[in-house]
N, C-alpha and C positions, 0 to 999 in steps of 0.2 A: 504494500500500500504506500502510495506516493505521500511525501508531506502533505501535499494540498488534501488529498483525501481524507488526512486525518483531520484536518483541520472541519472538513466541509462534514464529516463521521460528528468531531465535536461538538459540532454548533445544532446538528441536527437533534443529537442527544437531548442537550442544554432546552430546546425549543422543545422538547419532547416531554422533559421533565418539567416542562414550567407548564405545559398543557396541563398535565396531569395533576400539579398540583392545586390549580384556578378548579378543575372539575369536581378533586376532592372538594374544597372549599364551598363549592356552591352544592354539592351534595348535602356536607353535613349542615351549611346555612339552613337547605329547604326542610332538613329533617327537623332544624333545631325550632323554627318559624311551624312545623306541623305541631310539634310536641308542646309548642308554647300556648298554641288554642286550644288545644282539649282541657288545659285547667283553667286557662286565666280570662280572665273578665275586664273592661276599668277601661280608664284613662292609660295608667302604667303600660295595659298590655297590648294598646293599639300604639302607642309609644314606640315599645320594644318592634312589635312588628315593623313598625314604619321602618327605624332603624334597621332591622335585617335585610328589608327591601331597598332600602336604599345601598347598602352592603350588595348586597348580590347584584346589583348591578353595576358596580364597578368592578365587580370582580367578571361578570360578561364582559363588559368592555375590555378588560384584561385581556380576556381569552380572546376576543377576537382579534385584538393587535396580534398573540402567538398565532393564532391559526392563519393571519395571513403573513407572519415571519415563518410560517411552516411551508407555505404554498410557495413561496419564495422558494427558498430552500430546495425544495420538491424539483422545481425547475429546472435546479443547475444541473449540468451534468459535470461532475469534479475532475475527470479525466479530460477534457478538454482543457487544450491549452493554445489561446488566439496570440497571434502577432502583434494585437491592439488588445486594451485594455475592455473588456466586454463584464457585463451583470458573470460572476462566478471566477472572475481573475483574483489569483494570488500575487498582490504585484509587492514588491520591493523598493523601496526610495525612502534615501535615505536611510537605511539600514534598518528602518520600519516594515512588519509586514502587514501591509491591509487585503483585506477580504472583501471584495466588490458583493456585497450579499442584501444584509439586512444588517439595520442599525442592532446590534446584540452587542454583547458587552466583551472587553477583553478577555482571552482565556491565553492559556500556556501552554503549547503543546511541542513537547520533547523539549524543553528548556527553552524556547524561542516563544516572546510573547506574539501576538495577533490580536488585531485589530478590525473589526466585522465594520464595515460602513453600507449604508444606504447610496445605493448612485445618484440619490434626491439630493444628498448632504452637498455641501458647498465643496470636499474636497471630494467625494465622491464622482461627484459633473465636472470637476475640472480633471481627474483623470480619465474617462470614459473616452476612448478611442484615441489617447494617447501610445507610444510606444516607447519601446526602450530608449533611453539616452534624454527622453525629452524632458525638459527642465518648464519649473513652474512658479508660481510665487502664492501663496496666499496670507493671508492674516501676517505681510512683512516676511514667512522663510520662504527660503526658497527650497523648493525639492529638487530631486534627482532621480527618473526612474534608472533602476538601477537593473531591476528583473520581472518577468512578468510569467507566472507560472501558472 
């Protein structure tokens, strides 16, 4: 398995588990919102409910950010490797390595950190269809692609 692979293996994990644990969540909310009306009566317990519905629906909203960081994901194919920088490139600059993906959070794999960007993101769209050697500036650095995997 290629670095990129493990990389593209990692994130999908990562996006897997965060699935998983937005659905626990709104499982045991709905249980907790069932169990709370068979006793309770009042002001308090349209209170509490309110609060769980409004709970569970930030944790939907959650989930759907992942589910479409998973369809993302789903997309790439990680053994592909373009000339230009394309949605699923491993690119290098600057001795940085970013992940043309989904905005997902830094991870580490095989001692070498990575960095998942969105191609929406400002350095995202500035490297999309760039190529090796090609130099850039944002926010005052400047970059260097360095490699593109």
């Amino acid at each position: 398995m290629t670095f990129k692979q493990k990389i593209h293996q990692h994130y999908q994990q990562l996006v897997q588990d965060r699935e998983d644990a937005f659905r626990d969540m709104i499982v045991a909310l709905t249980e907790d919102s069932k169990n709370d009306a068979k006793g309770s009566a009042g002001d308090k317990h349209e209170t509490a409910l309110s609060m769980m519905h409004i709970e569970q629906e930030k944790l939907n909203h959650k989930l759907r950010e992942v589910l479409a960081q998973k369809a993302i994901l789903d997309k790439i194919d990680s053994t592909t490797i373009a000339k230009t920088i394309i949605v699923g490139s491993l690119v290098k600059a600057n001795g940085i390595y970013l992940y043309l993906s989904a905005a997902l959070p830094k991870i580490a794999v095989e001692g070498i950190n990575v960095i998942a960007l969105s191609p929406q993101s400002p350095l995202g769209n500035k490297l999309m269809g760039m190529q090796v050697h090609h130099a850039f500036e944002i926010n005052t650095t400047n970059y260097i692609i360095q490699e593109i995997l």
